[in-house]
C-alpha positions as CSV (number, residue, x, y, z in Angstrom):
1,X,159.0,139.2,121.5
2,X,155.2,139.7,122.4
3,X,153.2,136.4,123.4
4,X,150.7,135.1,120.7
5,X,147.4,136.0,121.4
6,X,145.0,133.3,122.8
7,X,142.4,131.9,120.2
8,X,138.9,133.0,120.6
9,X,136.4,130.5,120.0
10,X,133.9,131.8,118.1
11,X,130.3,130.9,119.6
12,X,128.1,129.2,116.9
13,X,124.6,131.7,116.2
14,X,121.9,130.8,118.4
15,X,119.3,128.6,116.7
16,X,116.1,129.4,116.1
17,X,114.1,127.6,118.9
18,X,111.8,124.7,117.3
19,X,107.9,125.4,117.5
20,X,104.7,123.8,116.3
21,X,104.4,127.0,113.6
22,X,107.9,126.6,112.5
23,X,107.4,122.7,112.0
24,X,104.1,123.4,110.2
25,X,105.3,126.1,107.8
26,X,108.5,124.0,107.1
27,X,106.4,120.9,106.4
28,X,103.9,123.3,103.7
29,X,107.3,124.5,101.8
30,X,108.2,121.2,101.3
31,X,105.2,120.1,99.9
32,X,105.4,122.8,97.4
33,X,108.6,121.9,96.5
34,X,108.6,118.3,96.5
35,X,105.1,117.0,96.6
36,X,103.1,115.8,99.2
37,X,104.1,112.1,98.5
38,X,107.7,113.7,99.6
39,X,106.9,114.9,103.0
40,X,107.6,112.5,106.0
41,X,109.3,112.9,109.3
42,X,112.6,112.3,108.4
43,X,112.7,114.7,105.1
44,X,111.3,117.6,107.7
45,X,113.6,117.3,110.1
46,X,117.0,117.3,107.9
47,X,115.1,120.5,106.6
48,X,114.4,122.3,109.9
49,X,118.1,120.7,111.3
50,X,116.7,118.7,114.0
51,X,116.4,115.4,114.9
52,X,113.0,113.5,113.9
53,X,112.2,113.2,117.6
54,X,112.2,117.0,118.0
55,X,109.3,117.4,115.4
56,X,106.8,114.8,117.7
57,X,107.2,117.3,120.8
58,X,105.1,119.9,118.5
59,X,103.1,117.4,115.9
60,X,102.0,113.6,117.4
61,X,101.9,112.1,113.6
62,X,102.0,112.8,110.3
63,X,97.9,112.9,110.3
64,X,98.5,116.2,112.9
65,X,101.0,117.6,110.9
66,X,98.4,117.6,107.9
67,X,95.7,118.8,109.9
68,X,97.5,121.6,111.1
69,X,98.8,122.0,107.3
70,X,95.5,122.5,106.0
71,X,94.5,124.8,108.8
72,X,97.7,127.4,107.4
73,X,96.3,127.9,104.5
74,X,92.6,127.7,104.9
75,X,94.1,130.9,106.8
76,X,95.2,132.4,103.9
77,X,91.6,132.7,102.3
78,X,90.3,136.4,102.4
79,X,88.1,137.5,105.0
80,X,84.4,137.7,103.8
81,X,83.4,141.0,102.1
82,X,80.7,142.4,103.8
83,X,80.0,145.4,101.6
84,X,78.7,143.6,98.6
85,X,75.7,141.4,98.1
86,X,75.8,137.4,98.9
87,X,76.5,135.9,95.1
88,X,79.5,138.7,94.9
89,X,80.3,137.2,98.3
90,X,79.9,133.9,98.2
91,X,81.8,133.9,94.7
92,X,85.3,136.1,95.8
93,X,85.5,133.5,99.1
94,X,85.6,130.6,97.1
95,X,87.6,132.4,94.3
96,X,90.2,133.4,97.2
97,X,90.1,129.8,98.3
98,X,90.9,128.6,94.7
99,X,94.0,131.0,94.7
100,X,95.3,129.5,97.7
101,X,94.9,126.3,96.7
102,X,96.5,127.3,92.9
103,X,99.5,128.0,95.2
104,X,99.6,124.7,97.3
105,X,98.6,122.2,94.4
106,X,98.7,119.3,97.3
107,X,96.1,120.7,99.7
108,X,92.9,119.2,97.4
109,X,94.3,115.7,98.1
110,X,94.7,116.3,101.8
111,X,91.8,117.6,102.5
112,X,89.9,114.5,100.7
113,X,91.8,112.6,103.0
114,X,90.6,114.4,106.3
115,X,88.4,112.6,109.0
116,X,87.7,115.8,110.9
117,X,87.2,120.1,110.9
118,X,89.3,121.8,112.8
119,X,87.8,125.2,114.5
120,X,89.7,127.0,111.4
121,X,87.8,125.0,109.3
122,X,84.6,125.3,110.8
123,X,85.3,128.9,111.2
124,X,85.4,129.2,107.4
125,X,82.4,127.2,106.4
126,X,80.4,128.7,109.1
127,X,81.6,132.1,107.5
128,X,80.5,131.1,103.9
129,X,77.0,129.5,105.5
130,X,76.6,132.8,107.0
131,X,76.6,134.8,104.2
132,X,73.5,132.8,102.4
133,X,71.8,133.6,105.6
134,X,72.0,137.4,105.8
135,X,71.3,137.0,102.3
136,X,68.0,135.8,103.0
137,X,68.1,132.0,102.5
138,X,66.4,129.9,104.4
139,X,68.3,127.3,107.1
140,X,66.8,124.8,104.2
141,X,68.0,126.1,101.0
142,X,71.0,126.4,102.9
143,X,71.7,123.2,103.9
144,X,71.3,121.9,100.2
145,X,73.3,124.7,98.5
146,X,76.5,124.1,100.8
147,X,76.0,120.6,99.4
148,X,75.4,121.5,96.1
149,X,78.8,123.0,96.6
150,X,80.8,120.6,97.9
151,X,84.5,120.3,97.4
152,X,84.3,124.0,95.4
153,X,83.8,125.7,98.7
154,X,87.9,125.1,99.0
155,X,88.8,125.8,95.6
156,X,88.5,123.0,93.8
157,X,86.3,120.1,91.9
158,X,86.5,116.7,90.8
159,X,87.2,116.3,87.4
160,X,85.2,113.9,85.5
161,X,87.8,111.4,84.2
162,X,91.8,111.8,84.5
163,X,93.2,113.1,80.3
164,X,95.5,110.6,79.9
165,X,99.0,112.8,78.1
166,X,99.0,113.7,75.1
167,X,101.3,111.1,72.5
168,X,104.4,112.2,71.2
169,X,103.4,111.9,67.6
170,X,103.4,114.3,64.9
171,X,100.2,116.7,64.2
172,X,99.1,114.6,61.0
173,X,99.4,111.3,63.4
174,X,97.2,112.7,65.9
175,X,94.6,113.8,63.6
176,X,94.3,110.1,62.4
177,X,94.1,108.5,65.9
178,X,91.1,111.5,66.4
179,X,89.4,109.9,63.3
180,X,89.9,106.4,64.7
181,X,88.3,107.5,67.8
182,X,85.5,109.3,66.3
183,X,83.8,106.2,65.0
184,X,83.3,105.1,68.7
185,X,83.3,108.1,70.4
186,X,81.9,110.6,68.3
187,X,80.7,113.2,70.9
188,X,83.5,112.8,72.2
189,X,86.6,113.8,70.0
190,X,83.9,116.0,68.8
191,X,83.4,118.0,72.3
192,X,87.3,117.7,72.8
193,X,88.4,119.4,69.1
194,X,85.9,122.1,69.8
195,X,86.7,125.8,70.4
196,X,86.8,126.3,74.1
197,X,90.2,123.8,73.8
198,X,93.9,124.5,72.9
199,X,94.2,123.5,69.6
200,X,98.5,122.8,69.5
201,X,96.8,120.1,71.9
202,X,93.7,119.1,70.6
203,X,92.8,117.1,73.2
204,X,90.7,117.7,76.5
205,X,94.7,118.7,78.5
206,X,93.5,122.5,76.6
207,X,90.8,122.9,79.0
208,X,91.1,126.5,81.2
209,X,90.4,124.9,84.1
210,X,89.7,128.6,85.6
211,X,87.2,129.3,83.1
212,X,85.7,125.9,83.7
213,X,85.5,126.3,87.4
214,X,84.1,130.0,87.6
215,X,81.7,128.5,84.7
216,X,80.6,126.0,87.2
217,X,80.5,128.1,90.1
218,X,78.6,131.3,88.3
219,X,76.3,128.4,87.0
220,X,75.7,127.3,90.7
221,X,74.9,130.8,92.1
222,X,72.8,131.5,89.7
223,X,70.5,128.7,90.2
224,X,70.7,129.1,94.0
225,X,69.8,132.6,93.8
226,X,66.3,131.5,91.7
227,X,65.6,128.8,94.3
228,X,65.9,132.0,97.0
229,X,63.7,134.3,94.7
230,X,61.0,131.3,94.0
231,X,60.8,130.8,98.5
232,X,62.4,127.0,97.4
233,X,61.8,124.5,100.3
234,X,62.5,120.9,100.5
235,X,59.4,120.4,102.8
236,X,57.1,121.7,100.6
237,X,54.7,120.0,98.3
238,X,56.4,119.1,94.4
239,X,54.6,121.8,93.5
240,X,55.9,124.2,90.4
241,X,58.0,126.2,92.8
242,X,59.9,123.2,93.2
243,X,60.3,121.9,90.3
244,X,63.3,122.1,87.8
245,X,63.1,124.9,85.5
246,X,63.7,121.8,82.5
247,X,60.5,120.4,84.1
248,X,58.8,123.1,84.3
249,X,59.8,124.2,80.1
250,X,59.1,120.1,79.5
251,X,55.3,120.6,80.9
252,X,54.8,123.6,78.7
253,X,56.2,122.1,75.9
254,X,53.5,119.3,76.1
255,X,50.4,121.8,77.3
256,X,51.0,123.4,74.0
């Protein structure tokens, strides 16, 4: 009778070692899945199978950890296209930025909340200031069209009031409470029945908020880019270069 042959223990895989990109990248899937409200130390490290205390040896806080969050996918942005002219430039940046935002829906909110730049994100602005620059504008013009920009150099823009959901009523029900509202708000309920919305909604949720924000942007650029052509300063004498082109059309207006 042979002996029974000795158990062999089998040796568990080797993990994965535990690094500050690993941590980071972990942390940006679970805000996609869950929300940003959902990430804290404790959710991140039953996902990466660690201990909490294992995730402070790569991030300090939570603040880091969303620092180094937004960093990620300010990475993902495309490089600046050197081979067309500045508004083509200018406008596929900040349209690769919106994309990569459109696939993180939390980052907005984070980076509202940020008290700093990293280098990353310094390395982007400075990227999109640069390409005013060799397009001819001045340090001044600039300055004010990076702040005419603001938040839409990442991707997104404030909206002007939260659209409250839409009431579970039927389509004759709505119509009425429209009506109602039109008495007080005429401009309104007018504005929100109109074409450009959805109108199964019929409300201001059937905005395309794409079209809205490449209407803004395209709206932007093109003023910018008269400013450049009219030699715009904000040193200079309120002269007509200087003026608003509705001043300017206001002035005729009265001449005549």
């Amino acid at each position: 009778m042979s002996s029974p042959k000795p158990r062999v223990k089998k040796t568990p895989p080797p993990r994965t070692p535990l690094n500050t990109d690993r941590v980071v990248r972990a942390a940006i899937a679970l805000a996609d899945k869950e929300g940003i409200d959902s990430l804290n130390m404790r959710e991140l490290a039953q996902a990466l199978n660690v201990v909490p205390m294992a995730i402070y040896k790569h991030v300090a806080n939570k603040e880091e950890l969303l620092d180094a969050m937004v960093d990620v996918i300010v990475s993902e942005i495309d490089p600046p296209n050197l081979d067309v002219v500045w508004k083509e430039g200018v406008r596929q940046r900040i349209l690769s930025a919106r994309e990569a935002l459109l696939r993180h829906p939390w980052v907005p909110r984070v980076i509202e909340t940020r008290t700093h730049a990293s280098l990353i994100v310094l390395d982007y602005m400075n990227s999109l200031t640069g390409i005013f620059r060799s397009g001819g504008f001045t340090v001044d013009l600039t300055h004010h069209v990076m702040h005419a920009l603001g938040s839409r150099m990442w991707g997104f823009m404030q909206e002007v009031f939260p659209t409250e959901t839409q009431p579970d009523v039927s389509p004759q029900e709505l119509q009425k409470m429209f009506d109602q509202l039109a008495q007080r708000f005429p401009y309104l309920i007018e504005m929100a029945q109109s074409k450009p919305h959805d109108k199964s909604t019929g409300n201001l949720q059937g905005c395309d908020d794409q079209f809205e924000f490449e209407f803004a942007l395209d709206a932007l650029l093109e003023r910018f880019e008269q400013l450049h052509t009219q030699g715009w300063s904000s040193f200079a004498p309120k002269g007509p270069k200087n003026r608003s082109l509705e001043t300017l059309a206001r002035e005729k207006k009265v001449k005549k």
